[in-house]
C-alpha positions in Angstrom: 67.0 120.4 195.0 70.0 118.2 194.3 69.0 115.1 196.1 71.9 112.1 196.9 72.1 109.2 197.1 72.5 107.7 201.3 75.2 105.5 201.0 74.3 102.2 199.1 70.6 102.6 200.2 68.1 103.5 197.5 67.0 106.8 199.4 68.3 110.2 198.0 68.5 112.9 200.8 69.0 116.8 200.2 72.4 118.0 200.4 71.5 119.6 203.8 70.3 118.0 207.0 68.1 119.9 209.4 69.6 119.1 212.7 67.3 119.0 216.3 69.7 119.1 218.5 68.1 122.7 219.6 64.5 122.2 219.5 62.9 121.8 222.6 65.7 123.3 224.8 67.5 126.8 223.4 64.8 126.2 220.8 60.9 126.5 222.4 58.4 124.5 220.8 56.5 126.9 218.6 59.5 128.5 216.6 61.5 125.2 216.5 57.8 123.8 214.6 58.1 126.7 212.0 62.0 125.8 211.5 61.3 122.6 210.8 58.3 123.5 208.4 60.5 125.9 206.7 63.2 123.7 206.0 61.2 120.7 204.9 58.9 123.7 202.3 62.6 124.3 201.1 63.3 120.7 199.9 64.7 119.2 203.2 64.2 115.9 203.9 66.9 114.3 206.4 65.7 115.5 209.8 68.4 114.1 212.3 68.0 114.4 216.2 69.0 111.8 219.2 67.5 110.8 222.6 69.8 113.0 224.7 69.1 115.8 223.1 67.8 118.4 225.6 66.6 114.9 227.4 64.6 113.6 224.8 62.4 116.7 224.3 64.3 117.2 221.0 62.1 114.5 219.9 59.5 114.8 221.7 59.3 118.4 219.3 60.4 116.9 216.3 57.5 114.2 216.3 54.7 117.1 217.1 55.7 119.2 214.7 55.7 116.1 211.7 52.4 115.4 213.4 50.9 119.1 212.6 52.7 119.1 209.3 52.0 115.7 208.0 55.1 115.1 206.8 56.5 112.2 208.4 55.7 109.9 205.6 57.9 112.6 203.5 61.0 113.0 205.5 63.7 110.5 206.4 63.8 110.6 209.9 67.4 109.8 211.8 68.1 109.5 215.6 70.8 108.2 217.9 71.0 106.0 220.7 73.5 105.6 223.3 74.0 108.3 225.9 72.9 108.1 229.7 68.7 109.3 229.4 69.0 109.2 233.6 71.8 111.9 233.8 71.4 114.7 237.1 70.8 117.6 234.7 67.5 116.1 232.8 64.3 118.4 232.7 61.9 117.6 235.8 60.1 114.2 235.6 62.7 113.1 234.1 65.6 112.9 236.4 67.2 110.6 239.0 69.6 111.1 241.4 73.6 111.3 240.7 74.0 108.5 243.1 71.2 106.6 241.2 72.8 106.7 238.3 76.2 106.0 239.4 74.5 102.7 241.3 73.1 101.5 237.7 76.0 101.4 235.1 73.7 99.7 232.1 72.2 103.7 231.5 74.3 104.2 228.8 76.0 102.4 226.1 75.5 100.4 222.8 74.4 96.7 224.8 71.3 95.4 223.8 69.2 96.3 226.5 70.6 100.0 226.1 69.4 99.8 222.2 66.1 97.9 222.6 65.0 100.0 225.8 66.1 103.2 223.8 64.5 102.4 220.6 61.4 101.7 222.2 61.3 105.2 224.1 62.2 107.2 220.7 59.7 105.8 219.0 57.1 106.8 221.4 58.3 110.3 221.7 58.3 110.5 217.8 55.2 109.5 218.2 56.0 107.4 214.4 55.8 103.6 213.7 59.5 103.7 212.6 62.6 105.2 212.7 64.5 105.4 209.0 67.8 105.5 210.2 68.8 104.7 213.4 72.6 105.3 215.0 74.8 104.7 217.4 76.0 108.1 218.9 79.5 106.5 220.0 81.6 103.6 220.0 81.7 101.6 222.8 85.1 99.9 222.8 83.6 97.8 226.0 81.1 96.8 224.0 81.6 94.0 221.6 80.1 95.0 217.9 78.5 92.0 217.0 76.0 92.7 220.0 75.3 96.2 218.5 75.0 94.9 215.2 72.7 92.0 216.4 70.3 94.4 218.1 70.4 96.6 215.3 69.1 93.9 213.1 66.7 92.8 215.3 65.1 96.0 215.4 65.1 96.5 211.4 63.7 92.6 211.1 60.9 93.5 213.4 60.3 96.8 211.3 61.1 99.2 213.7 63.8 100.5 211.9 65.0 100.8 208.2 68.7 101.9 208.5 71.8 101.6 210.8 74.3 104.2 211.2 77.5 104.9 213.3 78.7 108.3 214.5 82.3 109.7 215.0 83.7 106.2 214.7 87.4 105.9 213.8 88.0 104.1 210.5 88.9 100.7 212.1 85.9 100.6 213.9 83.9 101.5 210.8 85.8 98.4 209.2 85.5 96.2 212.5 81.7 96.6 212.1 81.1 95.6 208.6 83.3 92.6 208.8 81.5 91.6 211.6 78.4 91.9 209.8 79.5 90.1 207.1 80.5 87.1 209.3 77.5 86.9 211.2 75.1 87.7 208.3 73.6 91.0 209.8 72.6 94.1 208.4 75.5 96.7 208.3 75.8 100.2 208.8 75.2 102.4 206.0 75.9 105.7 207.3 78.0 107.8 209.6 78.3 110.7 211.1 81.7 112.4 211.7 82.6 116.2 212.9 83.9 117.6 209.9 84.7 121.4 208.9 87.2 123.5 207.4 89.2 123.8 210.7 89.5 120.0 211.7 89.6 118.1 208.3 91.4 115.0 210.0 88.7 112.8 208.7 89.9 113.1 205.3 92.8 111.2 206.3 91.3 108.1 206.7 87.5 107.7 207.5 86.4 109.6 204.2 88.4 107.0 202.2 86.6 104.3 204.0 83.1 105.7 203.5 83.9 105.8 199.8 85.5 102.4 199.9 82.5 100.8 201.1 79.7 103.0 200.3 78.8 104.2 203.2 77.0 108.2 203.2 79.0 110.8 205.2 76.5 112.7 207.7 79.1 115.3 208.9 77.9 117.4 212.4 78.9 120.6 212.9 80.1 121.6 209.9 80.6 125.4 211.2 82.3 124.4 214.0 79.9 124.9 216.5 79.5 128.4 215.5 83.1 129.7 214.9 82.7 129.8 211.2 80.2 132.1 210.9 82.7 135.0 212.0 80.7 135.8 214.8 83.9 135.1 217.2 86.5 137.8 217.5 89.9 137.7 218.8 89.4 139.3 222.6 85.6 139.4 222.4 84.0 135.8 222.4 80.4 136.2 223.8 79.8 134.8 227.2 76.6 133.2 226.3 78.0 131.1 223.4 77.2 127.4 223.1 80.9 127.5 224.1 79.7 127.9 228.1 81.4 131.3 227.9 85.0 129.4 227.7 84.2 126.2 230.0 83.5 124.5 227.3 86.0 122.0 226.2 86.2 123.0 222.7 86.8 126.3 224.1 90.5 126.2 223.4 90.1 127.1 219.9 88.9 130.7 220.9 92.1 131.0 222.0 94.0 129.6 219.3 95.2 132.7 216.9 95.7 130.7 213.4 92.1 129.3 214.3 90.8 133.4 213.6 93.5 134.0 210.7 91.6 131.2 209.0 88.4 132.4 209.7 89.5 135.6 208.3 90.4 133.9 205.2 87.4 132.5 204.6 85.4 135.4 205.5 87.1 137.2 202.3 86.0 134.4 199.8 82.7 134.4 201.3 83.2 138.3 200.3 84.2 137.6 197.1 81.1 135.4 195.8 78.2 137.7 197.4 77.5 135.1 200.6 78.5 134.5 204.3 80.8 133.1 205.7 78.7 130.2 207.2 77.4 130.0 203.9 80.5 129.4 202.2 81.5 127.0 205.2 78.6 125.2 204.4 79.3 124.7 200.6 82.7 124.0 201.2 81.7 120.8 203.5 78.6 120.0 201.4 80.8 119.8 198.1 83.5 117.7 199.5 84.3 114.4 198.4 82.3 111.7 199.9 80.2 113.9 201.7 76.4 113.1 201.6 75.1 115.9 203.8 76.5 117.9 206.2 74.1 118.6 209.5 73.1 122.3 210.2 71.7 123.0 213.6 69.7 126.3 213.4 68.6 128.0 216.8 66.5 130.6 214.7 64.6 131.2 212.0 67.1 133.9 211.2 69.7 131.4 211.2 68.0 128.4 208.8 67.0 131.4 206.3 71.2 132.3 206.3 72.1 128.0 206.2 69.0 127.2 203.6 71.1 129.7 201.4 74.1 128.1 200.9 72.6 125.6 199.2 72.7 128.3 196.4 76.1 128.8 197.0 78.7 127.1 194.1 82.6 127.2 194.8 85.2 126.5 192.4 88.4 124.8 192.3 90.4 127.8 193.0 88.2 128.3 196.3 89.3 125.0 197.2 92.6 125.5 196.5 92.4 128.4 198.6 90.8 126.7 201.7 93.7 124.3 201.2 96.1 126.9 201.5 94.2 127.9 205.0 93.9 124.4 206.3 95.9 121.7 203.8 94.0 118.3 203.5 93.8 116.0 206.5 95.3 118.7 208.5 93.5 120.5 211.5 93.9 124.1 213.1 92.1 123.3 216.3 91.1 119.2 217.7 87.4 120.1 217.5 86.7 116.7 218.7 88.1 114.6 221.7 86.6 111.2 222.3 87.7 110.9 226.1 85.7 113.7 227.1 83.3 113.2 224.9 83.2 109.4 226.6 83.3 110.4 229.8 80.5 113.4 229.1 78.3 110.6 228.1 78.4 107.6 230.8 76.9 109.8 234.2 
């Protein structure tokens, strides 16, 4: 296992990070405890997951299964904070009514007592001591980020937490935050965590050049597009029980953008052409990019991690590249995978 180096931190991570978004909702408890012993047997060691992740119980299955394994002390354990924990559609015991939550506006958001309170639940349904690196899902423009940063390093002063991270911040609020926590003495971020894949490389643009510039490790999520890069979409045919809501979904526009498939195509032929699949080249394309630390695969099955653990056997060259460029130049995107007002608004009630 090629381990890297997290930023400026001393901690190397493997060039793949076992995602938990699934585990404890599509996911049930037993096979998402074999996933994650699988993965870590195969040299993973960045397990990443957040608190509104089927609700919390994400979490809540990520911290029994370290528990049975006895790897906590092994892994490098990342969550998020910032979403609404008291949203309509939470499993039962957990939920509150819509008018509830509407009446309490401080549910949600990177404010102190949104970060403290938060922190404080994670750890318990992690069922650890502390959490190694500890993000903010989204900006909050409202927000000021000195009050983000100040809670951040209160938490990692009191030991609760090792690391700060950001995720899908622009690049001027990536910038904004370490000046501010270089004026007010705080610990910074030191990692974030952008969408990032062959079909939206927009990042490249700017935020990559950042990360580099000021060390920070590039986490990228959903690095197979939510699925669309593993060829299983066909032009005409998308399945109805897809992650994409069966079109409602507001990502959903790219199963009806044609280019989106010729690319797709594309790839699917180098994949061909080196004895792997397409996800797997997808994979190694992202995980091989320049200041990329490593990108986040969310397996649903065991079938699934078994087809991602591969690609980490999986080298391209520079005429691949060259190729993907061709599909998709640099900085250029086939389909806006990501769209921070309804990603906003999908996160407040």
């Amino acid at each position: 296992m090629d381990y890297r180096p997290l930023g400026r931190t001393g901690i190397r991570v493997s060039p793949l990070t076992l995602g938990c978004m699934m585990f404890g909702g599509r996911t049930e408890p037993d096979d998402s405890y074999a996933i994650i012993d699988k993965a870590i047997d195969a040299g993973i060691n960045l397990l990443d997951t957040a608190n509104v992740y089927s609700t919390g119980r994400s979490e809540v299955v990520t911290g029994e299964a370290l528990k049975r394994n006895g790897h906590r002390d092994y892994v490098v354990l990342a969550t998020k904070c910032h979403g609404n924990m008291h949203r309509t559609d939470a499993p039962e015991g957990h939920a509150v009514s819509e008018l509830h939550a509407k009446l309490n506006p401080n549910q949600w958001g990177n404010s102190r007592r949104q970060i403290v309170e938060q922190c404080e639940a994670s750890l318990e349904r992690l069922q650890t001591d502390w959490i190694d690196l500890y993000q903010i899902h989204r900006p909050h423009p409202e927000c000021a980020i000195d009050e983000t940063l100040r809670a951040f390093d209160d938490l990692i002063r009191s030991g609760k937490v090792r690391y700060i991270g950001c995720s899908t911040f622009a690049a001027y609020q990536v910038v904004e935050s370490l000046w501010a926590a270089e004026k007010h003495h705080l610990n910074r971020f030191v990692t974030e965590q952008p969408p990032y894949h062959i079909l939206d490389r927009r990042i490249e643009r700017e935020l990559l050049p950042v990360c580099q510039t000021y060390g920070l490790g590039v986490i990228p999520w959903s690095p197979l597009a939510g699925g669309f890069l593993t060829g299983k979409y066909k032009r005409g045919d998308a399945p109805q029980d897809s992650r994409f809501g069966g079109g409602h979904h507001p990502r959903a526009t790219m199963l009806k953008i044609d280019h989106a498939y010729d690319v797709v195509e594309g790839v699917e032929k180098l994949a061909q052409s080196k004895g792997c699949t397409t996800s797997q080249f997808a994979l190694a394309w992202c995980r091989d990019q320049p200041g990329v630390t490593s990108p986040i695969i969310g397996p649903r099955t065991m079938e699934q991690l078994e087809d991602n653990l591969a690609a980490m056997e999986v080298t391209l060259t520079d005429d691949d590249r060259a190729k993907i460029d061709e599909l998709v130049p640099p900085g250029e995107f086939v389909v806006p995978f990501y769209t921070a007002q309804w990603q906003a608004a999908a996160h407040r009630f």
